[in-house]
gemmi code that builds the backbone of each chain (N, CA, C; Angstrom):
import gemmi

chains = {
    "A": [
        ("UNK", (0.839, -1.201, 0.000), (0.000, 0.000, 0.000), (0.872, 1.248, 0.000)),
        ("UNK", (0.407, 2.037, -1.007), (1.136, 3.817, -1.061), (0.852, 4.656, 0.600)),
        ("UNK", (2.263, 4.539, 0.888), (2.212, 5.216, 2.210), (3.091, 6.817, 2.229)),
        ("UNK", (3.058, 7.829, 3.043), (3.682, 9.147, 2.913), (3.807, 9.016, 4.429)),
        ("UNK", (4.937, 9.323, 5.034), (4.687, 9.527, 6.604), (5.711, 10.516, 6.933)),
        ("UNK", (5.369, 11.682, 7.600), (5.521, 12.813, 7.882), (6.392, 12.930, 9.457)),
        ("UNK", (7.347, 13.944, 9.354), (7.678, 14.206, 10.528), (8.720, 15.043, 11.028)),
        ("UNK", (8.862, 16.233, 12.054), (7.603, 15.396, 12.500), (5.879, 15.635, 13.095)),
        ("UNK", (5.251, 15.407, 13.663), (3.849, 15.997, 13.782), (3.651, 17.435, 13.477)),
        ("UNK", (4.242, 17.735, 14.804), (4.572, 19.565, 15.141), (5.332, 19.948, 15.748)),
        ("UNK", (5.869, 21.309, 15.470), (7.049, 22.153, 15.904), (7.132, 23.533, 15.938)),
        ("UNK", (7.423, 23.331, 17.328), (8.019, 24.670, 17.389), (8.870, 25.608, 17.285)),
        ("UNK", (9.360, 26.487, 16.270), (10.760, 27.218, 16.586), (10.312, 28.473, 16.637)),
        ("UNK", (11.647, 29.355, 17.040), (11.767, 30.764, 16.757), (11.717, 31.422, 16.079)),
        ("UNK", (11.128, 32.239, 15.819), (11.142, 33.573, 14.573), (12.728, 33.531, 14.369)),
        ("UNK", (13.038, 33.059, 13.076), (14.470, 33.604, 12.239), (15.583, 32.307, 12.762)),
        ("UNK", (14.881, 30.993, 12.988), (15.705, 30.203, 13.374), (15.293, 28.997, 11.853)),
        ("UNK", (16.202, 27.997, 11.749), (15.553, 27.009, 10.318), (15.130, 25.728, 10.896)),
        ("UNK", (14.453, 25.589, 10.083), (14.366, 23.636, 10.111), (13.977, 23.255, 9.161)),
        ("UNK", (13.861, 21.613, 9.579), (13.883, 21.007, 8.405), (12.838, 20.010, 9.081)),
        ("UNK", (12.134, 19.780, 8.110), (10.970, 18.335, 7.828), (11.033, 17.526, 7.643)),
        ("UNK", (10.479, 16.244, 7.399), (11.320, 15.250, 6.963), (9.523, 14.362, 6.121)),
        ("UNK", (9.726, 14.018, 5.580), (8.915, 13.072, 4.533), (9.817, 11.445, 4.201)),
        ("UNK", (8.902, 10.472, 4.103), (9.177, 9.410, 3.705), (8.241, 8.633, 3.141)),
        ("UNK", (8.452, 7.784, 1.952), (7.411, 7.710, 1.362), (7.395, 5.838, 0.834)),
        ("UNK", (6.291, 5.174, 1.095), (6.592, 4.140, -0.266), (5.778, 3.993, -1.581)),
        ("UNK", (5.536, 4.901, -1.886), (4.844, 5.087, -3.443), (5.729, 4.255, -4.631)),
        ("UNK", (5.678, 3.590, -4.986), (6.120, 2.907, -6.220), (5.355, 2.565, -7.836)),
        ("UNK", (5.519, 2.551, -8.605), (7.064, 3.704, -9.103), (6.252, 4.646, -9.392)),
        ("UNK", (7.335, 5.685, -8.804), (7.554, 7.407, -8.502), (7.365, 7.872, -9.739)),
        ("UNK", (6.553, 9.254, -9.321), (6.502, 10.040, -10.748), (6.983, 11.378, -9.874)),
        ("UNK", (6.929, 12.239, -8.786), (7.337, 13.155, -8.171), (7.034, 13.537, -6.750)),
        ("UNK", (7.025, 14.468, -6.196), (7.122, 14.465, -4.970), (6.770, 15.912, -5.137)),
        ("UNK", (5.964, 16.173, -4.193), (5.544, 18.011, -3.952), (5.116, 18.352, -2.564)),
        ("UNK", (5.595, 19.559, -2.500), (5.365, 19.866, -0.808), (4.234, 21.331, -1.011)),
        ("UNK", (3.615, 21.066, -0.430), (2.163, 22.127, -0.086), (2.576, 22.666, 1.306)),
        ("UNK", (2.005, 23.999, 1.199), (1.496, 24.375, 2.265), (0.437, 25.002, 2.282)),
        ("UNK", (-0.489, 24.800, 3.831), (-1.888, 25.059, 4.277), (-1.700, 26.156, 5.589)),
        ("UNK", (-1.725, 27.410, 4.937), (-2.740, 28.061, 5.882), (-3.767, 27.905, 6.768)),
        ("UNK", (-4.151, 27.515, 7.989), (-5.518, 27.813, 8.579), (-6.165, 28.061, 7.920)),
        ("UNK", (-7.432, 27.257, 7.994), (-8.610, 27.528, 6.744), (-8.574, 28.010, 5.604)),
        ("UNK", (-7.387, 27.232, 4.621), (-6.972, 27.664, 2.837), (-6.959, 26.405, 2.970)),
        ("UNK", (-6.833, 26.486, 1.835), (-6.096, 25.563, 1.092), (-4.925, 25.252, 0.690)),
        ("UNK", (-4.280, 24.104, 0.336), (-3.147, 23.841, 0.103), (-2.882, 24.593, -1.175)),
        ("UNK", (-0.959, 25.433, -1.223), (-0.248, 25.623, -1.941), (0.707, 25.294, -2.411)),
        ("UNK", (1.326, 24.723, -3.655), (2.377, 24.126, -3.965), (3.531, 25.051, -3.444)),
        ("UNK", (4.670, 24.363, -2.757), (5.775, 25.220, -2.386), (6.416, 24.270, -3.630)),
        ("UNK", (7.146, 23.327, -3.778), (8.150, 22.554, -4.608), (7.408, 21.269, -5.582)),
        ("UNK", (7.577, 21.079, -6.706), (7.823, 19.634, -7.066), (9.303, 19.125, -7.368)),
        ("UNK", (9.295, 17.913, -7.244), (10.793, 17.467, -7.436), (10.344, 15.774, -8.531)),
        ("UNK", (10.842, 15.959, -9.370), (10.988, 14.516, -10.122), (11.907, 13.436, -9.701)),
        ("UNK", (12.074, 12.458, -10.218), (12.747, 11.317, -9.828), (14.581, 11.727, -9.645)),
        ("UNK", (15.107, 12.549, -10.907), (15.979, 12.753, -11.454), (16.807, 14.113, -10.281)),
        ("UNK", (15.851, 14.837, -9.942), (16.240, 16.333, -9.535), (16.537, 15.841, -7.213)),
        ("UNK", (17.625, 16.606, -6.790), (17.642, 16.207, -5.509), (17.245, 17.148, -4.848)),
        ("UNK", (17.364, 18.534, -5.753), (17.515, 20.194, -4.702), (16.357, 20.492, -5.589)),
        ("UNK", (15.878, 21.323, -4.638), (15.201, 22.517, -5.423), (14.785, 23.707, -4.043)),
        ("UNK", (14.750, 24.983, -4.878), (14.761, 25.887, -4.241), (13.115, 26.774, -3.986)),
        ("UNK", (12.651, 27.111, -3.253), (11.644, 28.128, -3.339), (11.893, 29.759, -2.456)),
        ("UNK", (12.855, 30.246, -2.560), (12.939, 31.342, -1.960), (13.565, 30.703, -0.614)),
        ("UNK", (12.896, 31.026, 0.601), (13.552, 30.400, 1.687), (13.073, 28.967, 2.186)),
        ("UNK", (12.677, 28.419, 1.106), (12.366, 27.082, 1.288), (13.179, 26.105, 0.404)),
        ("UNK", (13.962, 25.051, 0.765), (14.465, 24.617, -0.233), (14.307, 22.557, 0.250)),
        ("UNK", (13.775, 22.081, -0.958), (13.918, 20.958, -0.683), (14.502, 19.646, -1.057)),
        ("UNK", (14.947, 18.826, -0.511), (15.633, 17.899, -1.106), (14.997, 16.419, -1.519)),
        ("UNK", (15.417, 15.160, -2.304), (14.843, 13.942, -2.790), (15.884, 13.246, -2.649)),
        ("UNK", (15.934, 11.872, -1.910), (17.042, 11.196, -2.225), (16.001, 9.745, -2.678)),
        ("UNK", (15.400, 9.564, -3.912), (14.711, 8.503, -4.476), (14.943, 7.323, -3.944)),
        ("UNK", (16.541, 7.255, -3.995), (16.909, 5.573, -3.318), (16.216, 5.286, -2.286)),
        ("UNK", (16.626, 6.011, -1.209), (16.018, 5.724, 0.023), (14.158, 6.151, 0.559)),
        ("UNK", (13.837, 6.863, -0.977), (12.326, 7.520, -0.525), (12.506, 8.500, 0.482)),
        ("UNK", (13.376, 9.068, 0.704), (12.587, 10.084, 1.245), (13.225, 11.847, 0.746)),
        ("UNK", (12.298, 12.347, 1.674), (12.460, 13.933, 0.812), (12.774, 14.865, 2.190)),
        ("UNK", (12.989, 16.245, 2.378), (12.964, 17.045, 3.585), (12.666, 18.354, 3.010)),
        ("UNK", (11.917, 19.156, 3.808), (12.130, 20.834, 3.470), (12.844, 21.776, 4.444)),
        ("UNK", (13.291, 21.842, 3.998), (14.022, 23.082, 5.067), (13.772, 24.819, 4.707)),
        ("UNK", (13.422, 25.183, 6.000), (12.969, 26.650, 6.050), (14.111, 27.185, 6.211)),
        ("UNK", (14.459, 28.368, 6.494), (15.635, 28.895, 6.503), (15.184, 30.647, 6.875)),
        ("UNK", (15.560, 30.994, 8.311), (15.545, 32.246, 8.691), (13.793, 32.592, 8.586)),
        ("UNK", (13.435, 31.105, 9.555), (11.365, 31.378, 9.326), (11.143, 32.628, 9.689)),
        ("UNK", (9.884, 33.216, 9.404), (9.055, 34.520, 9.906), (7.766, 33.865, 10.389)),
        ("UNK", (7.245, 34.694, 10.988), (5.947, 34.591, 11.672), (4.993, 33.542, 10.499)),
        ("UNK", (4.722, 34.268, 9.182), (4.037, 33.576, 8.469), (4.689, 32.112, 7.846)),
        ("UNK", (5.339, 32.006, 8.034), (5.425, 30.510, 8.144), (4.903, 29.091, 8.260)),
        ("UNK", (4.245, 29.591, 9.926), (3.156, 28.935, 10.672), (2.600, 28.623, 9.860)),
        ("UNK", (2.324, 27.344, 9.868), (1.017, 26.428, 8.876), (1.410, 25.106, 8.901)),
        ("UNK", (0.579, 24.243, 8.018), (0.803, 23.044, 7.959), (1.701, 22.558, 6.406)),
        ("UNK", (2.509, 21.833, 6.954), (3.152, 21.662, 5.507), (2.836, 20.194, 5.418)),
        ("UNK", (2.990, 19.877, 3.973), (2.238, 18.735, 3.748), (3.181, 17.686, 2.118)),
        ("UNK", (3.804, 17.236, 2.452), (4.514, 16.007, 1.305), (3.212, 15.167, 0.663)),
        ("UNK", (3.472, 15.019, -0.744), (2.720, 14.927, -1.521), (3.190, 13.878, -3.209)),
        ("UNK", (2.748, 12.521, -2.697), (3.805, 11.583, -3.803), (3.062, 11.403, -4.533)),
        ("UNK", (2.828, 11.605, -5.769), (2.555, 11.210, -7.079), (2.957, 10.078, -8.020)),
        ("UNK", (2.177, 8.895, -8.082), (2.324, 7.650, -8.775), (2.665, 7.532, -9.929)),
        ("UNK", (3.714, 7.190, -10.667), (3.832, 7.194, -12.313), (2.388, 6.531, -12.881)),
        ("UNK", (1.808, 7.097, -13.806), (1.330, 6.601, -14.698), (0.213, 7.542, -14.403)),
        ("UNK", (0.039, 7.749, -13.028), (-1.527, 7.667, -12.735), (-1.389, 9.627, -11.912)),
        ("UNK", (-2.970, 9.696, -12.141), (-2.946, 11.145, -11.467), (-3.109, 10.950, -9.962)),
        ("UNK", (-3.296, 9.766, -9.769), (-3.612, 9.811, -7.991), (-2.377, 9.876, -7.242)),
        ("UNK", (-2.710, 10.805, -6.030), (-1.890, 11.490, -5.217), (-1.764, 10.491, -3.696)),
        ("UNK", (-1.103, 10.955, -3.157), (-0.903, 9.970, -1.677), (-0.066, 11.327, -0.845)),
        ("UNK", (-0.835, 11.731, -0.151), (-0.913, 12.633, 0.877), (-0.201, 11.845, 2.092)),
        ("UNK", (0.772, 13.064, 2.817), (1.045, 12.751, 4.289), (-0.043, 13.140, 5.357)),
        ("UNK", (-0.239, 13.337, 6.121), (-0.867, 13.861, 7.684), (-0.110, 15.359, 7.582)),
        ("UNK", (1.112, 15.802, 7.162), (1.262, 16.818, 7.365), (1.992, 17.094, 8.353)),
        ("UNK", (3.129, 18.261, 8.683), (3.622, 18.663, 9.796), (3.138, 20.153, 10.368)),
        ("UNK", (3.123, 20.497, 11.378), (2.209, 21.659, 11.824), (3.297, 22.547, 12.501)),
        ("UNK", (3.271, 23.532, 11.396), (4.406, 23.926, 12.119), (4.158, 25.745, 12.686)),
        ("UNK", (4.697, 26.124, 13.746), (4.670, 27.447, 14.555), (5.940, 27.881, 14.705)),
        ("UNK", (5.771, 28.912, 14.661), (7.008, 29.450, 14.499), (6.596, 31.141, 15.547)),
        ("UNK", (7.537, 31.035, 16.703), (6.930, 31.929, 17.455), (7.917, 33.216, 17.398)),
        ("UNK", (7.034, 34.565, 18.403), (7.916, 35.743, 18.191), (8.692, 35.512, 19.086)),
    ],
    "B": [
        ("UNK", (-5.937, 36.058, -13.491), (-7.188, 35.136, -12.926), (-7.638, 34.679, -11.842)),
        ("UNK", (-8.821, 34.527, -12.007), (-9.389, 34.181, -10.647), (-9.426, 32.265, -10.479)),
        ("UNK", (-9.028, 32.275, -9.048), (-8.603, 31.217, -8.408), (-9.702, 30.200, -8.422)),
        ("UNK", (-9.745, 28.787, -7.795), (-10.475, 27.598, -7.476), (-11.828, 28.414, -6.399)),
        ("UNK", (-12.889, 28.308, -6.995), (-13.592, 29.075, -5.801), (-14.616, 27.818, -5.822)),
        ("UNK", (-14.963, 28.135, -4.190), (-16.265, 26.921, -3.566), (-17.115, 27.321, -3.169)),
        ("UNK", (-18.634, 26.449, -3.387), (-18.937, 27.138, -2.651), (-20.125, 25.843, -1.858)),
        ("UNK", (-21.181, 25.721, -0.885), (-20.687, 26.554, -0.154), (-19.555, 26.917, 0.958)),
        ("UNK", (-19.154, 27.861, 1.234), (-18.088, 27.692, 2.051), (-17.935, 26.420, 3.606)),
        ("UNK", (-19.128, 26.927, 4.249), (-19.752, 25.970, 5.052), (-20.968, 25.864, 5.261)),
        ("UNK", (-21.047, 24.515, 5.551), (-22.465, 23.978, 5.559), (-22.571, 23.213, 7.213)),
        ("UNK", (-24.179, 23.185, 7.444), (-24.437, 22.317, 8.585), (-25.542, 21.302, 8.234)),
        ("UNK", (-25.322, 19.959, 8.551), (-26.447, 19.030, 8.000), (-26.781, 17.993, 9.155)),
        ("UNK", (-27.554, 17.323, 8.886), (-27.887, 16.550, 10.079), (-27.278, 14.891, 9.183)),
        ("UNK", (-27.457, 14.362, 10.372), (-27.303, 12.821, 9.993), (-28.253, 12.372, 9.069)),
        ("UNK", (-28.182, 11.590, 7.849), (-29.546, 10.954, 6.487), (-29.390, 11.994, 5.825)),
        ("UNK", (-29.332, 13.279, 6.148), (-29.207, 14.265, 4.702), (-28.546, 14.159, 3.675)),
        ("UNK", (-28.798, 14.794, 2.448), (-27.647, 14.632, 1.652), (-27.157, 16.082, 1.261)),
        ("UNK", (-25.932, 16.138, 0.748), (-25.548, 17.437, 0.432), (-24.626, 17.387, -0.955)),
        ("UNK", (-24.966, 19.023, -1.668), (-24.153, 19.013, -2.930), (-23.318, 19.908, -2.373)),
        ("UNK", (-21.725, 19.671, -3.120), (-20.954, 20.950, -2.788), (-20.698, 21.332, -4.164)),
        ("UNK", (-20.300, 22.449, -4.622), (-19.860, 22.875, -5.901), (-18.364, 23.237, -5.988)),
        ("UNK", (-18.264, 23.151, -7.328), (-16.398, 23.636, -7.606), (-16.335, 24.296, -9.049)),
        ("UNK", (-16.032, 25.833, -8.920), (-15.063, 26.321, -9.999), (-13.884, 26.095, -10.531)),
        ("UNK", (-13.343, 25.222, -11.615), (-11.807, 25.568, -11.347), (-11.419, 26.620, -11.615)),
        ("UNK", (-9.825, 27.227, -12.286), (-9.590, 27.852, -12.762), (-10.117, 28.028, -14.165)),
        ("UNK", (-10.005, 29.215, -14.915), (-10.630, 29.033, -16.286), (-9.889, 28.643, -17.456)),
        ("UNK", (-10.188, 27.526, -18.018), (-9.291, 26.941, -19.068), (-8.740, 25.403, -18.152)),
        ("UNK", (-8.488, 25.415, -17.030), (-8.508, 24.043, -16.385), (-9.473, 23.008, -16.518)),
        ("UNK", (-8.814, 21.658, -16.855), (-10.047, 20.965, -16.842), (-10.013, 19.805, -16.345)),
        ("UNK", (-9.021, 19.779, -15.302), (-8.852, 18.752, -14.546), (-9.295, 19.230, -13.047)),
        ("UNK", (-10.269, 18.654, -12.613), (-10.667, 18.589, -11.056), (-10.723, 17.419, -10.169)),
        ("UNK", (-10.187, 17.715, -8.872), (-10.290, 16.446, -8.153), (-10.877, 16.929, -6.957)),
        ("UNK", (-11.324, 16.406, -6.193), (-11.767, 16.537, -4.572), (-11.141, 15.524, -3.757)),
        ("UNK", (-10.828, 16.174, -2.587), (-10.208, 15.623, -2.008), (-10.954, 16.284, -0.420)),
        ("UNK", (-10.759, 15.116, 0.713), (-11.763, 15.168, 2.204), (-10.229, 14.995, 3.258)),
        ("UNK", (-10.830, 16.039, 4.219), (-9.503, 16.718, 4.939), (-9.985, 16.335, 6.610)),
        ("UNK", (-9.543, 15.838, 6.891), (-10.133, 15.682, 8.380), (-8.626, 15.462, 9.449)),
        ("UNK", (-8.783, 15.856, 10.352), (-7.514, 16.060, 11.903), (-6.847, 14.489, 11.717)),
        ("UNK", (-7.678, 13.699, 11.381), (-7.210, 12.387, 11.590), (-6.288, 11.679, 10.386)),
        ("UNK", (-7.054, 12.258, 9.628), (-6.688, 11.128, 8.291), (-6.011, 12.343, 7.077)),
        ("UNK", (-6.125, 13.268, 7.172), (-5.292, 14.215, 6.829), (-6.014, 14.320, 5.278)),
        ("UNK", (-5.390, 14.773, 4.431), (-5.784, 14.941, 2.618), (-6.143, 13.218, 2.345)),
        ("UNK", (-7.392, 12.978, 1.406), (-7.552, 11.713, 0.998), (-8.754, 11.816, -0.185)),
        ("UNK", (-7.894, 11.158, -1.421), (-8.338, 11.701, -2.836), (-9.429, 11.031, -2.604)),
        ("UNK", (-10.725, 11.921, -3.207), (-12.163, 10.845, -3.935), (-12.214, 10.913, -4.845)),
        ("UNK", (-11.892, 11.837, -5.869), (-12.189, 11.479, -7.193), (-11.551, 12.828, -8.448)),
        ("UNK", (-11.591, 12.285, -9.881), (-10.842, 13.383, -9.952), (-11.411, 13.027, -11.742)),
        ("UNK", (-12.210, 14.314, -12.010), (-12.364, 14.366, -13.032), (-11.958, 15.042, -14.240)),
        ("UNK", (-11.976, 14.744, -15.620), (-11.255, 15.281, -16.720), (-11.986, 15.065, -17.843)),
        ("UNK", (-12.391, 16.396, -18.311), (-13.575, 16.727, -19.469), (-14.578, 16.038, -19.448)),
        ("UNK", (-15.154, 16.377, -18.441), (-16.882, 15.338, -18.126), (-16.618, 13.827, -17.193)),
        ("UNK", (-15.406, 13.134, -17.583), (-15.344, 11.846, -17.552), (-14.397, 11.671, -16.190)),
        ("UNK", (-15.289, 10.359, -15.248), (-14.117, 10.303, -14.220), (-12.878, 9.667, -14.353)),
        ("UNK", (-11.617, 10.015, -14.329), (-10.706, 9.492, -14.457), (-10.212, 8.338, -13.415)),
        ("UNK", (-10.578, 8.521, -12.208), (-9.909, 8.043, -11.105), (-10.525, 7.916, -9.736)),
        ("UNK", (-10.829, 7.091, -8.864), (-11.635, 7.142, -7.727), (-10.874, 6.839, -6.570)),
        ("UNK", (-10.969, 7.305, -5.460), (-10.820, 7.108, -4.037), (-11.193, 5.941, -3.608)),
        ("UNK", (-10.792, 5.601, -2.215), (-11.780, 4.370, -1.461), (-12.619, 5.311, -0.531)),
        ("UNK", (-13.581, 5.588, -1.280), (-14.853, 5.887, -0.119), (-15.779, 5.228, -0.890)),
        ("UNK", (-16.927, 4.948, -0.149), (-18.044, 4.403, -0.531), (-18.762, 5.027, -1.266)),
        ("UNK", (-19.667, 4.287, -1.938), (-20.838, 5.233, -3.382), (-21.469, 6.230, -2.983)),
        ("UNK", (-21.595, 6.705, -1.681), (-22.817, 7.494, -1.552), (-21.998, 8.699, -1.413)),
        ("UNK", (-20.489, 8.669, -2.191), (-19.932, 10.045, -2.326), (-19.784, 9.912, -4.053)),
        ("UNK", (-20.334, 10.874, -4.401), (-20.138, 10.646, -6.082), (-20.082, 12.218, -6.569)),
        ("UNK", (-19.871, 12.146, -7.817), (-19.647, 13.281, -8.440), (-20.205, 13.552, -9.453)),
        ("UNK", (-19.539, 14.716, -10.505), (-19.659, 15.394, -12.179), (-19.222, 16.211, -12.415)),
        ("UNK", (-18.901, 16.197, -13.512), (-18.174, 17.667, -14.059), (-18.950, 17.864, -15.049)),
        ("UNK", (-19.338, 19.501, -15.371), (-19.992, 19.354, -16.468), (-18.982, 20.013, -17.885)),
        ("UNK", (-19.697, 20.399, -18.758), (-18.992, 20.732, -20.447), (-18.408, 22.175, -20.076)),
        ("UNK", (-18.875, 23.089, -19.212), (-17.675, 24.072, -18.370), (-16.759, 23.537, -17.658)),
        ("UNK", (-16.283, 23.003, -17.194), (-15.552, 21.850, -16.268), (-15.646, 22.442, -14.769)),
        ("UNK", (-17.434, 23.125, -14.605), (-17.396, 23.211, -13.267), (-17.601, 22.024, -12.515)),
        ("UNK", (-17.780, 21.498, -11.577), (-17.273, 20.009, -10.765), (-18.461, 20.168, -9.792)),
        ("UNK", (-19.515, 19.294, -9.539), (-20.184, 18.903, -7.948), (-19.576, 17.750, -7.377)),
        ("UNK", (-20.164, 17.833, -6.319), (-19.680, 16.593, -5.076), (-20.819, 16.337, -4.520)),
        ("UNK", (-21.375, 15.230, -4.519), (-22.552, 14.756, -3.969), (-22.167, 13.837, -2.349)),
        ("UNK", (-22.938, 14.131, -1.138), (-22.822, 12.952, -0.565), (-23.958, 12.454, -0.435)),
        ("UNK", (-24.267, 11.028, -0.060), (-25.962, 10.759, 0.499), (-25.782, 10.275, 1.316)),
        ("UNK", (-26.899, 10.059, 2.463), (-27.108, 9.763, 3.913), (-25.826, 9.871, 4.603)),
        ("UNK", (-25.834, 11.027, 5.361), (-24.631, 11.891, 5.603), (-24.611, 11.037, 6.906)),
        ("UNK", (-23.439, 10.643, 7.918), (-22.478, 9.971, 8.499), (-21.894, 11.053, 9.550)),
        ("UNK", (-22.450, 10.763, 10.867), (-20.832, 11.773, 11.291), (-19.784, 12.068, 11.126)),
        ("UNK", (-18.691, 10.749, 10.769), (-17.641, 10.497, 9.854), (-17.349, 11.412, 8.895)),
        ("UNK", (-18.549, 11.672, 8.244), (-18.065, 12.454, 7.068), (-18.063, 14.523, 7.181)),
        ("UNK", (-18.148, 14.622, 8.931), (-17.879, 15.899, 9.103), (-16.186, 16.116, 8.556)),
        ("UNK", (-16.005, 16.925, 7.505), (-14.548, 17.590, 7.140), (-14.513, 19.030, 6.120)),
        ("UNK", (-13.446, 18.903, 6.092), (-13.183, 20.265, 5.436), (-12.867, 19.415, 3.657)),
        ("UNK", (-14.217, 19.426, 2.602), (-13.779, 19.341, 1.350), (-12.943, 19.917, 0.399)),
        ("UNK", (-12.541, 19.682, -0.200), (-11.513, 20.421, -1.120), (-11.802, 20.073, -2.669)),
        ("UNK", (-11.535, 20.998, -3.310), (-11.403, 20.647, -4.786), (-9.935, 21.577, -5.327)),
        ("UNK", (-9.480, 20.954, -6.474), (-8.445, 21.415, -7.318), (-8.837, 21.366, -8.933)),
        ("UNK", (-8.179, 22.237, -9.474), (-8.007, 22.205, -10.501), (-6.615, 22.066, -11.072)),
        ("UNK", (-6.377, 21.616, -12.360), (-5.226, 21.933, -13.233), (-5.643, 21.773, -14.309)),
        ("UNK", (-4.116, 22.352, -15.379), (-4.899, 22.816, -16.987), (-5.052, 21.382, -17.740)),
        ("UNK", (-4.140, 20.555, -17.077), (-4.592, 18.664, -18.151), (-4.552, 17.446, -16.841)),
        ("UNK", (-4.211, 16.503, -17.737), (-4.502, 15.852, -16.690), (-3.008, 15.332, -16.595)),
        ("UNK", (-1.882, 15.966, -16.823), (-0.727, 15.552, -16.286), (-0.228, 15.718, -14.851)),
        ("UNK", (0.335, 14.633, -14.569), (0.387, 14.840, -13.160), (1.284, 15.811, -12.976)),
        ("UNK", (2.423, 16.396, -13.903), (3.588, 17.031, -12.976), (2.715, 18.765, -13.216)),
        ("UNK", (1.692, 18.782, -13.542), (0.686, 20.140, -13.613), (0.710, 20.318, -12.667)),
        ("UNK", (0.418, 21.211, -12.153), (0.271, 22.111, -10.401), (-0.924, 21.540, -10.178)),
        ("UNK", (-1.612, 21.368, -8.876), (-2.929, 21.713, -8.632), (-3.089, 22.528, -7.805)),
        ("UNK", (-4.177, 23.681, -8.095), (-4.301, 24.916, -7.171), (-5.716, 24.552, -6.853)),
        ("UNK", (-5.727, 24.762, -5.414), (-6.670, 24.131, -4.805), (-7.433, 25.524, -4.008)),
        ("UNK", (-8.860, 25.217, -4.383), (-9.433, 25.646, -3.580), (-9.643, 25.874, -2.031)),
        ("UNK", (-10.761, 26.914, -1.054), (-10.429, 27.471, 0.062), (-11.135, 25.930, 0.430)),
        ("UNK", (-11.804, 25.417, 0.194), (-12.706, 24.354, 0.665), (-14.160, 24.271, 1.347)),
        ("UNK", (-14.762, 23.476, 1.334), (-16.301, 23.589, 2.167), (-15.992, 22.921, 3.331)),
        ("UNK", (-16.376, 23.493, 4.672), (-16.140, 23.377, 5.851), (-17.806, 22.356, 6.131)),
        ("UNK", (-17.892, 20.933, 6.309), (-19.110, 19.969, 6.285), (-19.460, 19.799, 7.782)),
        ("UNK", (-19.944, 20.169, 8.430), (-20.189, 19.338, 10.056), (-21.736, 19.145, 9.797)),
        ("UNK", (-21.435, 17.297, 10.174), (-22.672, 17.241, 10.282), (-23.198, 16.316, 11.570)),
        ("UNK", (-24.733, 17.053, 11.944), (-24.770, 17.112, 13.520), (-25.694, 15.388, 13.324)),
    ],
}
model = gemmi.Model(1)
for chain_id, residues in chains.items():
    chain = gemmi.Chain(chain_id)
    for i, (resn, *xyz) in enumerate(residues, 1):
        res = gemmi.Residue()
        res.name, res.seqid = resn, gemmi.SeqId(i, " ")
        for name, pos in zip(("N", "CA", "C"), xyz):
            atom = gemmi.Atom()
            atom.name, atom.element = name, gemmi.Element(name[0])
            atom.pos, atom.b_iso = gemmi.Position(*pos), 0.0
            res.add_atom(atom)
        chain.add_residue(res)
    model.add_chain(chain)
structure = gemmi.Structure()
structure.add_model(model)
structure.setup_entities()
């Protein structure tokens, strides 16, 4: 069964401090990997996709990584701000097929 | 352009009711999916349609079904509504049905049902 497991739950850091997320996945075979984030009552926004091929990718102060072999992926924030806070959410995409396999998400706060 | 809009935003229903939710996608998108959001079980696809036709289904049971029509606006049907099925719905759009397309997702319909 296509599994995504997130972590970790929730966290707390400091305004202007980084972290990193962590995603792991067993989706087989891979078509990409994308990280959302959810606002309180929005909806999810694509921060990254990453393909099989690609390890980095950047979004401003978000940057995330893929290591395929092992399945798994991480995001790392870098110098968070207040808006930050939200839920971030890993997101594996099945070759062939449009169906998605969602994590639980990490909840993250980021205080003043 | 204007974004994935829902409506209604939230709804309140009782248990046996049934309820429609609606979905705009973007314009010129014609891929929609819905997807049911709950504390527990987090994002979990039901269905995801492309130019009228369903492409792809979830594991939920029949009495969640759908349509898209020849605008590729999207309903969501449930019948004999479930406590269970109190969540926050979602729909997305994208412009095909490739997966590495974005999906920009709507604010969602907020469902509690008493």
């Amino acid at each position: 069964k296509n599994q995504v497991e997130q972590s970790p739950q929730s966290l707390i850091i400091l305004e202007g401090k980084n972290c990193t997320l962590q995603c792991n996945y067993t989706v087989s075979p891979f078509s990409n990997l994308r990280w959302y984030k959810q606002d309180t009552g929005r909806g999810p926004v694509s921060l990254t996709i990453m393909t099989f091929s690609e390890n980095t990718k950047s979004n401003g102060r978000y940057t995330a990584t893929l290591d395929a072999d092992t399945k798994q992926s991480s995001l790392h924030i870098t110098a968070s701000q207040l808006s930050d806070s939200a839920s971030y959410i890993c997101v594996v995409s099945e070759s062939g097929y449009s169906t998605l396999t969602f994590g639980k998400g990490t909840m993250l706060l980021v205080s003043p | 352009k204007a974004g994935v809009t829902q409506t209604p935003r939230y709804l309140i229903k009782t248990r046996g009711q049934q309820v429609t939710l609606s979905c705009s996608p973007i314009s010129g998108h014609r891929s929609v999916s819905w997807y049911q959001q709950t504390p527990g079980q987090g994002l979990q696809f039901l269905f995801e349609y492309f130019s009228e036709t369903q492409r792809n289904k979830g594991n939920f049971p029949g009495r969640f079904s759908g349509r898209q029509f020849s605008n590729s606006r999207s309903e969501m049907n449930v019948s004999t509504l479930e406590l269970g099925d109190s969540a926050l719905y979602l729909c997305a759009s994208r412009s095909s049905g490739n997966p590495f397309d974005t999906q920009y997702f709507g604010p969602g319909t907020r469902l509690t049902v008493l």
